[in-house]
Structure formats: structure tokens, C-alpha cells
C-alpha positions as CSV (number, residue, x, y, z in Angstrom):
1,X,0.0,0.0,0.0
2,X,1.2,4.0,-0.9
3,X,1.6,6.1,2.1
4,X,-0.8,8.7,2.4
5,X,2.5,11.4,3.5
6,X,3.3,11.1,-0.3
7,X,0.2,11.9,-2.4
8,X,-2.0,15.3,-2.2
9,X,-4.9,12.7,-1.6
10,X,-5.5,9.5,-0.8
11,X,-8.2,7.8,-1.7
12,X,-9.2,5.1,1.6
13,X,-12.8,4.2,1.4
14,X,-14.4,2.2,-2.0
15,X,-17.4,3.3,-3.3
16,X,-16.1,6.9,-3.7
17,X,-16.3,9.6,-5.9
18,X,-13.9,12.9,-6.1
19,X,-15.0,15.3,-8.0
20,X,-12.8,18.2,-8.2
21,X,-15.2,20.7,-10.1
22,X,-12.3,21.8,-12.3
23,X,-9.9,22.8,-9.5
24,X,-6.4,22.3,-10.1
25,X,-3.9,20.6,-7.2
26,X,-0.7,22.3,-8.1
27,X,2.6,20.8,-5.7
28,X,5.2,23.5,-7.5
29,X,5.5,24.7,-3.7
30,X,6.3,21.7,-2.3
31,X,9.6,20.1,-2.1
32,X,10.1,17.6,-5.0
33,X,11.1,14.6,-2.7
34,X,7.9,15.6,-0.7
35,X,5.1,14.7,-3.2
36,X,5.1,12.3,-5.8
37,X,1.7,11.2,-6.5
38,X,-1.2,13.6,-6.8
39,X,-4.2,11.1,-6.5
40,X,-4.1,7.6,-5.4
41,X,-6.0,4.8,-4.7
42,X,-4.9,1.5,-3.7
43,X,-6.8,-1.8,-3.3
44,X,-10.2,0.2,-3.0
45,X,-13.1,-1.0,-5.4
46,X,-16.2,1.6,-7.6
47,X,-14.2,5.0,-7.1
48,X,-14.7,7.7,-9.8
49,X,-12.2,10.8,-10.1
50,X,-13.7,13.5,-11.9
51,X,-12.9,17.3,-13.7
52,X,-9.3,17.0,-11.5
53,X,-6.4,18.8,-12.8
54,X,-3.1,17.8,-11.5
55,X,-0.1,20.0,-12.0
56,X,3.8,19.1,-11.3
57,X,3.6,15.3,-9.8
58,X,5.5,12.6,-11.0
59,X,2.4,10.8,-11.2
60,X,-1.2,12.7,-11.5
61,X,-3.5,9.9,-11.1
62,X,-2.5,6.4,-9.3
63,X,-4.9,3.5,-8.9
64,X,-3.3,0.6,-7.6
65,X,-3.6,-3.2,-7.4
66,X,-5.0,-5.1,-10.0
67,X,-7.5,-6.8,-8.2
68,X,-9.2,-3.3,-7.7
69,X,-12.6,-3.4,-9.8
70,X,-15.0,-0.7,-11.2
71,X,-13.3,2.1,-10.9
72,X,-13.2,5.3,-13.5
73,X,-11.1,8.1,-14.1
74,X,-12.8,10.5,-16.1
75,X,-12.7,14.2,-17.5
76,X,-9.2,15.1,-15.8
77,X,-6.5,17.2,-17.1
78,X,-3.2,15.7,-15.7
């Protein structure tokens, strides 16, 4: 499992929807070694990420382990 100290969110709960309405999560001000992923979810099942913009990660958008089902990632600028 990710640690939650090096993403801008974590996603912990299945059956969950972010929905960023467009807003942008920027980490330019944050120390490089600090952040690395912007959102993740790992091992959680049906969780949708919507109209998110991600801006200087290594990695914008993370789900993780391949037994994870139904999830979408949709409408996001990354």
C-alpha cells in the first residue's frame, strides 16, 4: 500500500467519488522529494475521479492493485 505522506490525496474508502469541479492541485511549492503522486487509490473498489487537474507530480493519477474493480477516471487534465 502508498503512504498517504506522499500523495496530495488519498483515496481510503471504496465506493467513492472525487469530484474536483475543475480545480487544479498544483505541488510547485512543495519540495520535490515531498510529493510524488497527486491522486491515489490503492486496493479500494467503484471509485470515480472526476474534472481534477493535477499540475507538477510525478504521477497525476494512481490507482493501484490489480485486483481493484470498477473504478473510473474521467474528464481530468493531468
Amino acid at each position: 500500500m502508498l503512504s498517504p505522506t506522499n500523495s496530495a490525496i488519498n483515496i481510503q474508502a471504496s465506493n467513492t467519488t472525487l469530484d474536483c469541479k475543475g480545480f487544479m492541485l498544483d505541488s510547485s511549492a512543495i519540495p520535490e522529494a515531498s510529493t510524488q503522486w497527486g491522486i491515489v487509490s490503492d486496493q479500494q473498489h467503484d471509485v470515480t475521479i472526476r474534472n481534477c487537474t493535477t499540475k507538477g507530480f510525478f504521477t497525476g493519477i494512481a490507482i493501484y492493485n490489480t485486483t481493484s474493480r470498477g473504478n473510473s477516471v474521467l474528464n481530468n487534465r493531468i
